[in-house]
C-alpha positions in Angstrom: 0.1 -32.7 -16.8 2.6 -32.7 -19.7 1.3 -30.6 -22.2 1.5 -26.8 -23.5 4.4 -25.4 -21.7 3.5 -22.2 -19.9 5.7 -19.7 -21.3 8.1 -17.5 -19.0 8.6 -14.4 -20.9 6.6 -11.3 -21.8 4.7 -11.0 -24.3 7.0 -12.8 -26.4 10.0 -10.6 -25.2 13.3 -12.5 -24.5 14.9 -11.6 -21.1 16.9 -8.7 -22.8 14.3 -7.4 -24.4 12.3 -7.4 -20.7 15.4 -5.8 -19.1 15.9 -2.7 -22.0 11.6 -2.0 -21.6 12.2 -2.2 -17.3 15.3 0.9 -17.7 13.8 2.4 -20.3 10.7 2.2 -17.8 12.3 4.1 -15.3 12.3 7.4 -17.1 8.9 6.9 -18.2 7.6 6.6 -14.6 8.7 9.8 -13.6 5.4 11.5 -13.6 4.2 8.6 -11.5 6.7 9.1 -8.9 5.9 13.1 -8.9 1.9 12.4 -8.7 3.0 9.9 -6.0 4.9 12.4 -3.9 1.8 14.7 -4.5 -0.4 12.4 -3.3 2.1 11.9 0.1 2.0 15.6 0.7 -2.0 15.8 0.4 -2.7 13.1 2.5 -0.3 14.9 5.0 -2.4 17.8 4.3 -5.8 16.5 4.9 -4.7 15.0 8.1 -2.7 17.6 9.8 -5.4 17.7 12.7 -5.5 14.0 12.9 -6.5 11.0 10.7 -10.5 10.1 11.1 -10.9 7.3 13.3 -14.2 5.3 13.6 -15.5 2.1 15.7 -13.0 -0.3 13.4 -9.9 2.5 14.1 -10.5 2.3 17.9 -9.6 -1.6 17.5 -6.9 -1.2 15.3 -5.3 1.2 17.3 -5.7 -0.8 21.0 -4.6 -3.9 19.3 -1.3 -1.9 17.9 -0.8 -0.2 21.2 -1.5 -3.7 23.6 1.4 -5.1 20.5 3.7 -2.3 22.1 3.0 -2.9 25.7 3.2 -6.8 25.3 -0.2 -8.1 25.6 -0.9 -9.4 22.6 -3.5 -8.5 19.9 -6.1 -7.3 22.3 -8.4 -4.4 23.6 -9.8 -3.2 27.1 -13.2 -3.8 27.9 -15.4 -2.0 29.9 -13.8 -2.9 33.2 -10.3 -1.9 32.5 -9.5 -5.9 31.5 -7.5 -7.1 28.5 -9.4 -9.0 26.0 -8.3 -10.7 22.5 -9.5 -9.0 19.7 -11.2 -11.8 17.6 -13.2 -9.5 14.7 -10.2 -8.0 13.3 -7.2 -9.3 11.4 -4.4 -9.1 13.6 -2.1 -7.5 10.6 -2.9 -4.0 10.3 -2.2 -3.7 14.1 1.1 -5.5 13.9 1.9 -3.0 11.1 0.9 0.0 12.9 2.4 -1.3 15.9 5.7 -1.5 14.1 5.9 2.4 12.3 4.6 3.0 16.0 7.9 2.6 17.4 9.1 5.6 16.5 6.1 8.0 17.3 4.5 8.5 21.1 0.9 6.9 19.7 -0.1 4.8 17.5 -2.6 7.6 16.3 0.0 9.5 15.0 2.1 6.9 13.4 -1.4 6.3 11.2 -1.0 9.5 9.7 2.7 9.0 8.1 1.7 5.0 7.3 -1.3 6.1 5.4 0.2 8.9 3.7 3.2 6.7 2.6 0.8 3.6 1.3 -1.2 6.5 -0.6 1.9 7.1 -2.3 3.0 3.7 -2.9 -0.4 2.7 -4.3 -0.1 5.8 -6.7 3.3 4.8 -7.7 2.7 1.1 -7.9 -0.7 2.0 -10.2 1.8 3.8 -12.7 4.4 1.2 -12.4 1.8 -1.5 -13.5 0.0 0.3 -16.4 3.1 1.1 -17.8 4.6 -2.3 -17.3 1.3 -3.6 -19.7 1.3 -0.4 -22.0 4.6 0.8 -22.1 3.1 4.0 -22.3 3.7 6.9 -20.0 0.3 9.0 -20.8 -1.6 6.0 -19.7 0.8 5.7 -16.8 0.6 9.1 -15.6 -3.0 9.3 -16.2 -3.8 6.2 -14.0 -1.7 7.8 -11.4 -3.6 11.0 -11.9 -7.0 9.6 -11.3 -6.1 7.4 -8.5 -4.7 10.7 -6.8 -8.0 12.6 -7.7 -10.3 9.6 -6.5 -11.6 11.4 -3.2 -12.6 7.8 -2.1 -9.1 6.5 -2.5 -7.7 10.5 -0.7 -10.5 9.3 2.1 -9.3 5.4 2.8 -6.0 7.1 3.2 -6.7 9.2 5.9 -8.3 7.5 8.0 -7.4 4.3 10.4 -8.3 1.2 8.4 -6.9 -1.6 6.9 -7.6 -0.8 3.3 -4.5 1.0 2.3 -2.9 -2.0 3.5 -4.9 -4.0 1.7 -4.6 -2.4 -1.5 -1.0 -2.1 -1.6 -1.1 -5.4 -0.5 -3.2 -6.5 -3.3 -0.7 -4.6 -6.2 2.4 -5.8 -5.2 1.1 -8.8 -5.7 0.0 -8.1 -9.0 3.7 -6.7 -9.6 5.4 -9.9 -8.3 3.1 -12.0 -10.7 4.0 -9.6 -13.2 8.2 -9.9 -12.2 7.9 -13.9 -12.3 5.9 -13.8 -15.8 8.6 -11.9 -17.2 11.1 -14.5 -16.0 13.0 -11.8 -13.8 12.1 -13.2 -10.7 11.4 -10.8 -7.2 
């Protein structure tokens, strides 16, 4: 359809203009990146006897551990036999499985994976507002409540896909937001 061209720039902003707010940016996501490393060391905290683990976890974790051993996304039934998993997505486990390479278990590579994606989604929450506001209070202060949300603080420490998900879901949002601006990935 020929029509209204869908303009590639910001706002209005030219390219230049894009690339002088994104440095600037980087000095006024500072306080991100410090509630972010905040939010790393809590989730460390609240999981230094383990992360929680419920009936979804268990399958998670076989599936990344039967990754590692070579038989495929799958869990042991009752009788000691492999079995495909078929009620869970396959990624989470193939994540897993991968930071899993350099722990003993998969239950302990959880901890540091859902730690780091807490701080990511911290930091990529800051990143975006300020990317829309330019404005570092508003920045720091969407950081700040996704840090204090003790639903977010409990998705992060425990064994599910959600952190994945979520981080998933916002940098996303952030590539959209790179290929509006014309700036590419």
């Amino acid at each position: 359809m020929m029509g209204i061209p869908f303009p590639r720039n910001a706002g209005g902003m030219t390219g230049a203009a894009v690339a002088d707010r994104r440095q600037a940016g980087l000095r006024g996501l500072i306080p991100c990146l410090l509630l972010a490393l905040v939010g790393f060391g809590l989730a460390l905290v609240q999981t230094r006897l383990g992360t929680g683990a419920g009936g979804d976890s268990s399958s998670y974790l076989m599936g990344a551990e039967n990754l590692l051993k070579g038989n495929g996304f799958s869990r042991y039934s009752g009788g000691y036999e492999i079995r495909p998993i078929t009620g869970f997505p396959p990624f989470y486990s193939l994540v897993l499985a991968g930071v899993s390479l350099g722990w003993p278990e998969a239950m302990a590579a959880s901890r540091y994976l859902n730690a780091f994606l807490f701080a990511a989604n911290i930091g990529l929450v800051g990143y975006l507002v300020y990317a829309f506001s330019t404005s570092t209070w508003s920045a720091s202060i969407a950081s700040a409540f996704l840090l204090l949300a003790d639903t977010m603080l409990e998705l992060h420490t425990w064994v599910m896909s959600e952190p994945l998900f979520i981080f998933l879901t916002l940098a996303a949002i952030w590539a959209l937001l790179r290929s509006m601006e014309g700036g590419g990935l």
